[in-house]
N, CA, C and O atoms as a CHARMM CRD file, in Angstrom:
* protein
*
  320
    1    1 UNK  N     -8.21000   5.81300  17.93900 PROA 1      0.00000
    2    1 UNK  CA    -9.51100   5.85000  17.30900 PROA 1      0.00000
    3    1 UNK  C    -10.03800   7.28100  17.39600 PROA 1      0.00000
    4    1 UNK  O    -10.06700   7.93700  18.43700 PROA 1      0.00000
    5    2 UNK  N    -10.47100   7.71700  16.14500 PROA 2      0.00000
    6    2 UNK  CA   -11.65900   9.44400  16.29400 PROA 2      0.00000
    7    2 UNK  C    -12.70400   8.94700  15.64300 PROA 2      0.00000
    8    2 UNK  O    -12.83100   8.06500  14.79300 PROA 2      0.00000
    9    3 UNK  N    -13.52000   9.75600  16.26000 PROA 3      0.00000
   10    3 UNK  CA   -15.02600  10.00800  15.71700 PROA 3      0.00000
   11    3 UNK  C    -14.64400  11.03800  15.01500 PROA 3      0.00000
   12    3 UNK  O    -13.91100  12.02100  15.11900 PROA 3      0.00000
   13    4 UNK  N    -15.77200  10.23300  13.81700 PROA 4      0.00000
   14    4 UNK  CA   -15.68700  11.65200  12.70700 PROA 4      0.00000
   15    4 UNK  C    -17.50800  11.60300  11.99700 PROA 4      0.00000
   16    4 UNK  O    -18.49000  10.86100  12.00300 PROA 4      0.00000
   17    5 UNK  N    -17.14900  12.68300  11.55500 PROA 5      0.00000
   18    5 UNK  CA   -18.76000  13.02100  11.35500 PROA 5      0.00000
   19    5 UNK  C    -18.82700  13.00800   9.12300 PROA 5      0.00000
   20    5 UNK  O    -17.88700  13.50300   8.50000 PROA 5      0.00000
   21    6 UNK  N    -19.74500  12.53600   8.56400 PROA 6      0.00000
   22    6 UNK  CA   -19.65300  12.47700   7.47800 PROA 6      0.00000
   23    6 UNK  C    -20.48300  13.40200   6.87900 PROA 6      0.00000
   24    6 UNK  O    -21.60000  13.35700   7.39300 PROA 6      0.00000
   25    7 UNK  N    -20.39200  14.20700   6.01700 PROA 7      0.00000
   26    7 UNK  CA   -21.40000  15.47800   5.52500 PROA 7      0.00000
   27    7 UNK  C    -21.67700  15.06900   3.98000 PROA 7      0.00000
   28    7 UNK  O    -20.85400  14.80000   3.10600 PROA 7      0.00000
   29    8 UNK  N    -22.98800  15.10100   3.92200 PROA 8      0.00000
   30    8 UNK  CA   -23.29900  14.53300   1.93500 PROA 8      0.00000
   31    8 UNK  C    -23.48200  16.56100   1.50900 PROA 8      0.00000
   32    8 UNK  O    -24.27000  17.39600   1.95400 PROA 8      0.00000
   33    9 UNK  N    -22.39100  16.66700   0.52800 PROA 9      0.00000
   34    9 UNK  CA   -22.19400  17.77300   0.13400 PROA 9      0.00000
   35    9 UNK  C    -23.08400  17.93200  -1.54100 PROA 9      0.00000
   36    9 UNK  O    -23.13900  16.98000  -2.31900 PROA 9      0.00000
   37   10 UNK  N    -23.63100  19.12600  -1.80200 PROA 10     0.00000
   38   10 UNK  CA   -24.97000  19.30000  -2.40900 PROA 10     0.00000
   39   10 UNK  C    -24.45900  19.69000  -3.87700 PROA 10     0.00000
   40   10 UNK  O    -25.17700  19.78100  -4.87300 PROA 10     0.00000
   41   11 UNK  N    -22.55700  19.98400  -3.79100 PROA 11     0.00000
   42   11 UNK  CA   -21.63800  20.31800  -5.29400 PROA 11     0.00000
   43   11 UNK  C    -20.27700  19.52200  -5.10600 PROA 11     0.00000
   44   11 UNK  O    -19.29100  19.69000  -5.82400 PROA 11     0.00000
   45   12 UNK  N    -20.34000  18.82100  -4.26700 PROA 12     0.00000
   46   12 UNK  CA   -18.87300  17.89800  -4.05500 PROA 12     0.00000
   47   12 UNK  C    -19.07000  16.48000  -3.88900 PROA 12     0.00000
   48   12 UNK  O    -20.10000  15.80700  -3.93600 PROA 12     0.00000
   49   13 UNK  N    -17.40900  16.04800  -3.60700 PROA 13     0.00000
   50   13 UNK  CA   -17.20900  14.68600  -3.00200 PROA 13     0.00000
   51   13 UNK  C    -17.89400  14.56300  -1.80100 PROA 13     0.00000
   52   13 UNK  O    -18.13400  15.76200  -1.65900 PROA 13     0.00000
   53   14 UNK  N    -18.50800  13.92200  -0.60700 PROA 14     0.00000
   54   14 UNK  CA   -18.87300  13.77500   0.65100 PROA 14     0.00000
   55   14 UNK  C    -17.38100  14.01000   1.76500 PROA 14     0.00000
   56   14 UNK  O    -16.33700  13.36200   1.68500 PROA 14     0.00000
   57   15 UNK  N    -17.60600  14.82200   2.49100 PROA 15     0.00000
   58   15 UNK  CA   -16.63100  15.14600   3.50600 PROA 15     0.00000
   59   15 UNK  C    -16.60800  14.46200   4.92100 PROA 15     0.00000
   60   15 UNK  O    -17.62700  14.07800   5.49400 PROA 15     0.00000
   61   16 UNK  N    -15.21300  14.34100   5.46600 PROA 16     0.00000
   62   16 UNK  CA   -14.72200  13.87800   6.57700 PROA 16     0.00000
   63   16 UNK  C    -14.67800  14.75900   7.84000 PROA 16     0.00000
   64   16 UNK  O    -13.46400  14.87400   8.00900 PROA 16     0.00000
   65   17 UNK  N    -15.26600  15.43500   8.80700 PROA 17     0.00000
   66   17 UNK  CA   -14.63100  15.94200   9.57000 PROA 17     0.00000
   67   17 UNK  C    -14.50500  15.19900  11.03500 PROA 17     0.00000
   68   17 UNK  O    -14.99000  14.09100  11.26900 PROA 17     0.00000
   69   18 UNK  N    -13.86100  15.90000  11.86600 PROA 18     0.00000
   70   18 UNK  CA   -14.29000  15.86800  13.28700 PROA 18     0.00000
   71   18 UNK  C    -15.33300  15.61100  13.60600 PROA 18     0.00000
   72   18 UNK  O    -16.19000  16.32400  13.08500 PROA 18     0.00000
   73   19 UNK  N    -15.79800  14.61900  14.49200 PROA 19     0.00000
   74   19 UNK  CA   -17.51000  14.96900  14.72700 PROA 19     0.00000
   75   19 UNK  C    -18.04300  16.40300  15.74500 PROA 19     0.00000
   76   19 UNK  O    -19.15200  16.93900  15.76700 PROA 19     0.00000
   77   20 UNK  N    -16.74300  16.75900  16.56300 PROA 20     0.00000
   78   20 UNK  CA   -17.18100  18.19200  16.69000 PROA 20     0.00000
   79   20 UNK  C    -16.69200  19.48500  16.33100 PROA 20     0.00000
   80   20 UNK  O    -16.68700  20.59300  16.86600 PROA 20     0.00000
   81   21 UNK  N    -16.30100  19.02200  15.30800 PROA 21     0.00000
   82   21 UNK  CA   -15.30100  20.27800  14.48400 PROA 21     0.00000
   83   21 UNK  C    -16.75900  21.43700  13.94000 PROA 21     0.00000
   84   21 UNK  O    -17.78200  21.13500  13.32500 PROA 21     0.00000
   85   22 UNK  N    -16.41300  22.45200  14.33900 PROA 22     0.00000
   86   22 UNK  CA   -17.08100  23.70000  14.15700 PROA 22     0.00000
   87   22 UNK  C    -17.63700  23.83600  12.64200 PROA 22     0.00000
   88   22 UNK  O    -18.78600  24.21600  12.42000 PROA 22     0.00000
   89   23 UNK  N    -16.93000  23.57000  11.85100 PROA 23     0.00000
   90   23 UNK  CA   -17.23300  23.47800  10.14300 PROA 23     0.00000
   91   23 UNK  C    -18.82200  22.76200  10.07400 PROA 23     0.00000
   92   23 UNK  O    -19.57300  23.09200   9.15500 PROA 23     0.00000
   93   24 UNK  N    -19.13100  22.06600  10.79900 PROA 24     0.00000
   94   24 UNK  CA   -20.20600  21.04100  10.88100 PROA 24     0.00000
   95   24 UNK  C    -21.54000  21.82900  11.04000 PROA 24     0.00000
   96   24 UNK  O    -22.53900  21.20400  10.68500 PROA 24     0.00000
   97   25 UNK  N    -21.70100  22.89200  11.43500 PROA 25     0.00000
   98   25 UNK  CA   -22.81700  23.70500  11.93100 PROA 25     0.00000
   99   25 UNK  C    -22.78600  24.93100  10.36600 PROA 25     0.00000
  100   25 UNK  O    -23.70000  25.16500   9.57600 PROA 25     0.00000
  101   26 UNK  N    -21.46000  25.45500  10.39800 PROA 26     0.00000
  102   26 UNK  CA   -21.38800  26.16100   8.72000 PROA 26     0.00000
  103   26 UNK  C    -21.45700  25.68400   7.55000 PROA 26     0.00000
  104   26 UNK  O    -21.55800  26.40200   6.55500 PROA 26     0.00000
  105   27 UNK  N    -21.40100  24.16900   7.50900 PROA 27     0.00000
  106   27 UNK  CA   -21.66200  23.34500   5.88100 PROA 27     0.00000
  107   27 UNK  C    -22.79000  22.65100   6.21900 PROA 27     0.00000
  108   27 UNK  O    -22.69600  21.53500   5.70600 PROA 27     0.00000
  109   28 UNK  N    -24.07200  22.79100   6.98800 PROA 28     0.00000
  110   28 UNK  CA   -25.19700  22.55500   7.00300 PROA 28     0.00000
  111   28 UNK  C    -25.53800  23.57500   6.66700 PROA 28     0.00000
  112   28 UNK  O    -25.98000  23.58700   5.51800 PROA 28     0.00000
  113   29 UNK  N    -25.53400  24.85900   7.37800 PROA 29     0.00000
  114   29 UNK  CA   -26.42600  26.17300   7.06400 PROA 29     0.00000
  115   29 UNK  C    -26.06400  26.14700   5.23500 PROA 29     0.00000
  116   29 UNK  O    -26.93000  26.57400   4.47100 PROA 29     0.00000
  117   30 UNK  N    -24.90100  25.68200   4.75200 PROA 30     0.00000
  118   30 UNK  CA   -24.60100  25.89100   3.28400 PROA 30     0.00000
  119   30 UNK  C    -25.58700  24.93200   2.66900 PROA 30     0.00000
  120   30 UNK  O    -26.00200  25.48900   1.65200 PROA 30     0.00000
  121   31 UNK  N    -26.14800  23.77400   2.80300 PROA 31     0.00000
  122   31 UNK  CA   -26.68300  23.15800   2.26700 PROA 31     0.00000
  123   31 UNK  C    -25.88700  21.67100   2.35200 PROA 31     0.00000
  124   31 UNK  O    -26.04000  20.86000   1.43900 PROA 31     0.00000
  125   32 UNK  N    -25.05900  21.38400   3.46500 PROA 32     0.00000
  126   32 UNK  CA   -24.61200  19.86500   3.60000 PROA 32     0.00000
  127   32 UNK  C    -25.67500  18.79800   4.63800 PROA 32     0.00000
  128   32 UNK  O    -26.06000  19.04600   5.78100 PROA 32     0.00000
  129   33 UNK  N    -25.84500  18.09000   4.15400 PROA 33     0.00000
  130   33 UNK  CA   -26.43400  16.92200   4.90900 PROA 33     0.00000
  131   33 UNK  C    -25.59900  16.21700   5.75400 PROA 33     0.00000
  132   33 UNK  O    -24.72400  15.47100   5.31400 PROA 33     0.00000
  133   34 UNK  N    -25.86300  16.45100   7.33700 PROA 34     0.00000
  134   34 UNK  CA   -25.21200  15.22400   8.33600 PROA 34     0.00000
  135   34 UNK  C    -25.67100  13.89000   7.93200 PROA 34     0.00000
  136   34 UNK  O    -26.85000  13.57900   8.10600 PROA 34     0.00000
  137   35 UNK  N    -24.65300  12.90900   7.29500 PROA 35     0.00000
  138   35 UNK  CA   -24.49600  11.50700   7.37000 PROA 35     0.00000
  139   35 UNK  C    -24.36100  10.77700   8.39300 PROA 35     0.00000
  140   35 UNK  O    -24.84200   9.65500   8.23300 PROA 35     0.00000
  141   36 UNK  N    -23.83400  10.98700   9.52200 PROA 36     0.00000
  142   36 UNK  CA   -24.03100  10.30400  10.20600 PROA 36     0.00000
  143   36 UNK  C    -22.72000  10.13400  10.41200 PROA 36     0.00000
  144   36 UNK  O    -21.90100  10.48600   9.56400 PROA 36     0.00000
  145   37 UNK  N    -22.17500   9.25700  12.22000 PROA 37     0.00000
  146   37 UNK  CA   -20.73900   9.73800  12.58700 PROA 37     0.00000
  147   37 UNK  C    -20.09000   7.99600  12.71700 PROA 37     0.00000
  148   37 UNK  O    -20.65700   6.90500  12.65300 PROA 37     0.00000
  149   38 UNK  N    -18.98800   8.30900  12.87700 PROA 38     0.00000
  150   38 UNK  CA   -18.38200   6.54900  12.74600 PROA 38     0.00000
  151   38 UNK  C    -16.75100   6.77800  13.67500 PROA 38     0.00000
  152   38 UNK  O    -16.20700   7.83100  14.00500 PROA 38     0.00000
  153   39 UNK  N    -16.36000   5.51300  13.87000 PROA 39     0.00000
  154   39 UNK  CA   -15.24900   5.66200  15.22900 PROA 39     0.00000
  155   39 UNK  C    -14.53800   4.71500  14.48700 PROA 39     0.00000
  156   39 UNK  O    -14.87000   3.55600  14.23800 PROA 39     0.00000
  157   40 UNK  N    -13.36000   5.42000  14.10200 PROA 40     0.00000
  158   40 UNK  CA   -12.62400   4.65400  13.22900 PROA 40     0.00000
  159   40 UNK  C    -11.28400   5.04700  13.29600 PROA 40     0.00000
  160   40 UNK  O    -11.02400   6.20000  13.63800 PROA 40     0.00000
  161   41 UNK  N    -10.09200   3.98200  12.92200 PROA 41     0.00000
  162   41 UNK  CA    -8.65000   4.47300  12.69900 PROA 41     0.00000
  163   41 UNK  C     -7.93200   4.90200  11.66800 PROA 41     0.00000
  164   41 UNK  O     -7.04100   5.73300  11.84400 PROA 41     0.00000
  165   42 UNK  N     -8.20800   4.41400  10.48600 PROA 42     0.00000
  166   42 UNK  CA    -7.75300   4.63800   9.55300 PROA 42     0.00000
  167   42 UNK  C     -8.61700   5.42100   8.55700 PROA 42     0.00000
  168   42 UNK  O     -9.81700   5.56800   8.78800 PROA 42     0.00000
  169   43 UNK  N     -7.79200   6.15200   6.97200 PROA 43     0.00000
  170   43 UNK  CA    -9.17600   6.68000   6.14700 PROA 43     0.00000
  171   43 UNK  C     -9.69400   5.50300   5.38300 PROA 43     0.00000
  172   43 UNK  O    -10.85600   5.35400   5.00500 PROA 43     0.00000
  173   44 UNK  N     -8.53100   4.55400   5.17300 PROA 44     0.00000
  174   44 UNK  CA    -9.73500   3.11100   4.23500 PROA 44     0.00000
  175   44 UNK  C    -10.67600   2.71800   5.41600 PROA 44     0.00000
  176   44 UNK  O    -11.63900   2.19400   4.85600 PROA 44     0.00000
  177   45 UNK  N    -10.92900   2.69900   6.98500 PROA 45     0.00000
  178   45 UNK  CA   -12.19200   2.58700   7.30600 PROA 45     0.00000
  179   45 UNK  C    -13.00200   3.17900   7.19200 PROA 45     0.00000
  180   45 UNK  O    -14.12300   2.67500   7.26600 PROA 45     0.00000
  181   46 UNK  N    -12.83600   4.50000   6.96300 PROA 46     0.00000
  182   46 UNK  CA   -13.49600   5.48700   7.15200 PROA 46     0.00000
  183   46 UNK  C    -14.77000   5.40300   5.36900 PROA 46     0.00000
  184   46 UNK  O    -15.97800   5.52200   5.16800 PROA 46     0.00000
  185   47 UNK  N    -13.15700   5.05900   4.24000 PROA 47     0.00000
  186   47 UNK  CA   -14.09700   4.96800   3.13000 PROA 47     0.00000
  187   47 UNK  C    -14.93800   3.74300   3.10300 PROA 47     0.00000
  188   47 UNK  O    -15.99900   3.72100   2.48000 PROA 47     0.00000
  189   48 UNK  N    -14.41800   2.57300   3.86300 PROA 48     0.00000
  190   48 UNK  CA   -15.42500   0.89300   3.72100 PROA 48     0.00000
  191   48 UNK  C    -16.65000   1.63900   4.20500 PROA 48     0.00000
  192   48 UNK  O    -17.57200   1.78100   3.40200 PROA 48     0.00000
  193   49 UNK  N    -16.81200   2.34100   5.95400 PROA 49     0.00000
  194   49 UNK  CA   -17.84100   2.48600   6.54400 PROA 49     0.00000
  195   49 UNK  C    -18.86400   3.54600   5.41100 PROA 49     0.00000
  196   49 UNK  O    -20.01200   3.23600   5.09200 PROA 49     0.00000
  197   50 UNK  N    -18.37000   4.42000   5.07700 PROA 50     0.00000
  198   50 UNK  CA   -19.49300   5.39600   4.65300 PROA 50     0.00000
  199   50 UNK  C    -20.04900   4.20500   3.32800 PROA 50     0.00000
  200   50 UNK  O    -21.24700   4.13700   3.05400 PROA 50     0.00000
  201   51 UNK  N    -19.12800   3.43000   2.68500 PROA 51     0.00000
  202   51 UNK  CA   -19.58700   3.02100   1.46600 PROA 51     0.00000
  203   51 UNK  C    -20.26800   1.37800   1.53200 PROA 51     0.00000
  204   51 UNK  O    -20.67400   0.65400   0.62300 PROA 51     0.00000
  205   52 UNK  N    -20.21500   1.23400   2.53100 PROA 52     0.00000
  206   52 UNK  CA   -20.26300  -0.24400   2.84400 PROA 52     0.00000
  207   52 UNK  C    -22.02100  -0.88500   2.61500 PROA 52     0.00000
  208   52 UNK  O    -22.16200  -2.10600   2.67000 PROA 52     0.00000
  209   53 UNK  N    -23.00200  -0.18900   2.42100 PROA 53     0.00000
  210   53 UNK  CA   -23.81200  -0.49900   1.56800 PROA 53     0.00000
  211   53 UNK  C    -24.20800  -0.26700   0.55400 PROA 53     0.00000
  212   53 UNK  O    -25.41500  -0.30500   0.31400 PROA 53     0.00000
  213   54 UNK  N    -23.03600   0.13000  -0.59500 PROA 54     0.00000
  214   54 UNK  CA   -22.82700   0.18600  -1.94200 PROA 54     0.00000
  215   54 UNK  C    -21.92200  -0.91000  -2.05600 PROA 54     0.00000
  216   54 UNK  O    -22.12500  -1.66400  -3.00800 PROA 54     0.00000
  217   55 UNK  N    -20.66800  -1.24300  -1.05900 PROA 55     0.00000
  218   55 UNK  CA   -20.02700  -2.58200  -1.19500 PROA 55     0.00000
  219   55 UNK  C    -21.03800  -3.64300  -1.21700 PROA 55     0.00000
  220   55 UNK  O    -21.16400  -4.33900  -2.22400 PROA 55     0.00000
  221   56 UNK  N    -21.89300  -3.84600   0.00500 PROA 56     0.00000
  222   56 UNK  CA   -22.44700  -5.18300   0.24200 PROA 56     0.00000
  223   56 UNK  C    -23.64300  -5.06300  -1.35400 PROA 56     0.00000
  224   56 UNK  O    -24.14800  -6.10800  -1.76600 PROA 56     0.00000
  225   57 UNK  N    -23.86700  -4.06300  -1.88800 PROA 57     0.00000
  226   57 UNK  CA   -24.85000  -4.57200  -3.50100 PROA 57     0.00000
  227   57 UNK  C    -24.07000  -4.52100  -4.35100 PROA 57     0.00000
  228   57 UNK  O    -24.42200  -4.20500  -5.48800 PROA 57     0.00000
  229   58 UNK  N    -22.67200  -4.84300  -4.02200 PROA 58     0.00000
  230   58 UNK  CA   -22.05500  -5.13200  -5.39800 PROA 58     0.00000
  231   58 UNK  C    -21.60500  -3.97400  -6.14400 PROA 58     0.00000
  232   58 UNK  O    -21.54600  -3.92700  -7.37300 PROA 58     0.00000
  233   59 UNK  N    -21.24700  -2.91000  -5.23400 PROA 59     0.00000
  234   59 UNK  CA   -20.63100  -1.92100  -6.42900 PROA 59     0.00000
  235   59 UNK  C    -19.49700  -1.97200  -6.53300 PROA 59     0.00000
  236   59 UNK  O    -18.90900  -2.33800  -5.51600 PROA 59     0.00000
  237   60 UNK  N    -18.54400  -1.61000  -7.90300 PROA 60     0.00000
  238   60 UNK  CA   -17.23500  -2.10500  -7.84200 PROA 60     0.00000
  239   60 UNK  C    -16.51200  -0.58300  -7.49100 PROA 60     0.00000
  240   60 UNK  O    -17.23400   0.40800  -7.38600 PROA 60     0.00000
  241   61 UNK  N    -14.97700  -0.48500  -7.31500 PROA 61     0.00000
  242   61 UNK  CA   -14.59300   0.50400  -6.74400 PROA 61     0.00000
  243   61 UNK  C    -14.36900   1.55900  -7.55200 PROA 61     0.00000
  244   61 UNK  O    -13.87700   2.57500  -7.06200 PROA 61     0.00000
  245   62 UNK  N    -14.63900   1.51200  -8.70300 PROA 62     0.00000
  246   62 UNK  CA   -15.26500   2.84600  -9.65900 PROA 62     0.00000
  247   62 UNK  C    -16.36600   3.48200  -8.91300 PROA 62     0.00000
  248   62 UNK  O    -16.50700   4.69000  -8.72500 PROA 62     0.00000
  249   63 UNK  N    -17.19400   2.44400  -8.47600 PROA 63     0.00000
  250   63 UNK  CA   -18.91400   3.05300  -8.39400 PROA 63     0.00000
  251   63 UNK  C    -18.82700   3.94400  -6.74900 PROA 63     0.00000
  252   63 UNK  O    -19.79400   4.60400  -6.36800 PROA 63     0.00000
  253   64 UNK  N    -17.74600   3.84700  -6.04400 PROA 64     0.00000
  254   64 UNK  CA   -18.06100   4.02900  -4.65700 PROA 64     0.00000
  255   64 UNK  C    -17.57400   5.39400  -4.63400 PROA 64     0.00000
  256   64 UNK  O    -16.98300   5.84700  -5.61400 PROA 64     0.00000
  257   65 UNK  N    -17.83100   6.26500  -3.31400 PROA 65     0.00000
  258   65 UNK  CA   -17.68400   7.77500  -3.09100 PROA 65     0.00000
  259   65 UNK  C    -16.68800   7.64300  -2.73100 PROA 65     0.00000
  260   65 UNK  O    -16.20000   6.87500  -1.90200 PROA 65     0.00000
  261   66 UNK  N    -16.04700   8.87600  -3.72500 PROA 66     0.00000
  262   66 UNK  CA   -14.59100   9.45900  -2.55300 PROA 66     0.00000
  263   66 UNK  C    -14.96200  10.10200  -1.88500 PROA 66     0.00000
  264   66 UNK  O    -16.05400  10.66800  -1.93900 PROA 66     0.00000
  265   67 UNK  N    -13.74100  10.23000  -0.66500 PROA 67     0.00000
  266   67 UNK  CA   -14.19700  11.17100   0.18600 PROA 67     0.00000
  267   67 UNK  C    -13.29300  12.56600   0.72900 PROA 67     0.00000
  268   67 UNK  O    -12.08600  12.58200   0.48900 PROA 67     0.00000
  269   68 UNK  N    -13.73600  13.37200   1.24100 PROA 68     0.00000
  270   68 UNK  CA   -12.93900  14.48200   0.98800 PROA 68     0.00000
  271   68 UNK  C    -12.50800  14.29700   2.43600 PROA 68     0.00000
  272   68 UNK  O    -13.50300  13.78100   2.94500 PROA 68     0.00000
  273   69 UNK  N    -11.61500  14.42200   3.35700 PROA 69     0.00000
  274   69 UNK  CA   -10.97700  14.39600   4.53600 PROA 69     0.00000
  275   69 UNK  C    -10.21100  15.78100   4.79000 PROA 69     0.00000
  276   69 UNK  O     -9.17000  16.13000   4.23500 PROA 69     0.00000
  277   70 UNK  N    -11.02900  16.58100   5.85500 PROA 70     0.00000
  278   70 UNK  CA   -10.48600  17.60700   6.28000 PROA 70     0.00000
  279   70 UNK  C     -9.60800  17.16900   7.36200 PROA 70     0.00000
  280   70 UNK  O     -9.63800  16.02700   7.82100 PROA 70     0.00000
  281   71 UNK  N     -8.44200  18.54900   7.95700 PROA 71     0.00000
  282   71 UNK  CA    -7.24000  17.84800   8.59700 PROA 71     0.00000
  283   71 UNK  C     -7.99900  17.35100  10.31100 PROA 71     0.00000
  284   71 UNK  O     -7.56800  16.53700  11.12700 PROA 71     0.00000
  285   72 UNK  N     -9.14400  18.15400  10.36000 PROA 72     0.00000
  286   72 UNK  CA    -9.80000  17.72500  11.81900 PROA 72     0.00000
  287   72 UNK  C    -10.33800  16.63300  12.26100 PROA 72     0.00000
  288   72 UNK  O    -10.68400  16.43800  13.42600 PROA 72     0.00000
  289   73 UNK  N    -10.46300  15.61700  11.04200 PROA 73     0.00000
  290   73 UNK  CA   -10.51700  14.27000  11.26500 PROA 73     0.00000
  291   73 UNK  C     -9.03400  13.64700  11.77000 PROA 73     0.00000
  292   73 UNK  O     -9.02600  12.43700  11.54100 PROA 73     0.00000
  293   74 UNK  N     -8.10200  13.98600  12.22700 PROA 74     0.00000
  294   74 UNK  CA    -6.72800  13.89700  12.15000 PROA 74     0.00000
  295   74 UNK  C     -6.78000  12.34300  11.12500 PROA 74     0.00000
  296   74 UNK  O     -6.58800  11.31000  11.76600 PROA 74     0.00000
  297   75 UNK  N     -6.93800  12.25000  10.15600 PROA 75     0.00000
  298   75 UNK  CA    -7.02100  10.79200   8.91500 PROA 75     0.00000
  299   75 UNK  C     -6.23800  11.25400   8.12600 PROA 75     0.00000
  300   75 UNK  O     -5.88800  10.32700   7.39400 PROA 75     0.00000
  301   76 UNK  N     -5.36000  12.89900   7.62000 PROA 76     0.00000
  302   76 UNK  CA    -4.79600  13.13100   6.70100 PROA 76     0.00000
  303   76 UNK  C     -5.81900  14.06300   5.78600 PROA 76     0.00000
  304   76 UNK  O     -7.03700  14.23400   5.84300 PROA 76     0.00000
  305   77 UNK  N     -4.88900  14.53600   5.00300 PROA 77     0.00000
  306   77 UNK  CA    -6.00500  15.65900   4.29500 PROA 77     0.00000
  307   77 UNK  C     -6.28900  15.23600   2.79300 PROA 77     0.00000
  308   77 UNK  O     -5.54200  14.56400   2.08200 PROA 77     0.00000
  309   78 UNK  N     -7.51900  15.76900   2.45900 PROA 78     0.00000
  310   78 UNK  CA    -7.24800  15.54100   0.49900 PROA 78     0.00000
  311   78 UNK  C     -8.62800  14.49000   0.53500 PROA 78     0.00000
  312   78 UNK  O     -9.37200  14.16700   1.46100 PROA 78     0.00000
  313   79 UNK  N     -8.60300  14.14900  -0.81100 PROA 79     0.00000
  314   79 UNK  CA    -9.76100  12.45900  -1.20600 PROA 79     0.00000
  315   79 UNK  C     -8.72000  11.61300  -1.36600 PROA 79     0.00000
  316   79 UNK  O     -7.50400  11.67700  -1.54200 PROA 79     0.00000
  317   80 UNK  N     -9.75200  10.62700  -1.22800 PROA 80     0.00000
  318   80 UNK  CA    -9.23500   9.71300  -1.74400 PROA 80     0.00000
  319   80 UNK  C    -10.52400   8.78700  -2.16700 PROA 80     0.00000
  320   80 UNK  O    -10.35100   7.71600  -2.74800 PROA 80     0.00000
């Protein structure tokens, strides 16, 4: 299991990191919003948790955020 920290980005997808990965203090000063952090194993938890009250009103999986996963979440890199 890692904690990872979720950032709502202000020209992108929403990002994955570490919850104490250093990037976290430099993509706020840029203009990212801390989302809030989650303890999870896999990246499909990672995407249910951030999206999971757009799941529970019914959004279908067009409507939900990808997410961008840096390698310091150790989840793998890239969106999905």
């Amino acid at each position: 299991m890692t904690t990872i920290a979720y950032l709502n980005s202000p020209h992108t997808d929403p990002e994955v990191h570490a919850a104490d990965c250093s990037n976290i203090t430099r993509r706020t000063r840029m203009g990212f919003e801390h989302a809030g952090c989650a303890e999870v194993t896999t990246r499909s938890e990672a995407i249910y948790d951030y999206n999971a009250d757009f799941i529970d009103d019914g959004a279908t999986n067009d409507e939900l955020w990808d997410l961008l996963f840096f390698p310091c979440a150790k989840l793998g890199w890239g969106s999905l």
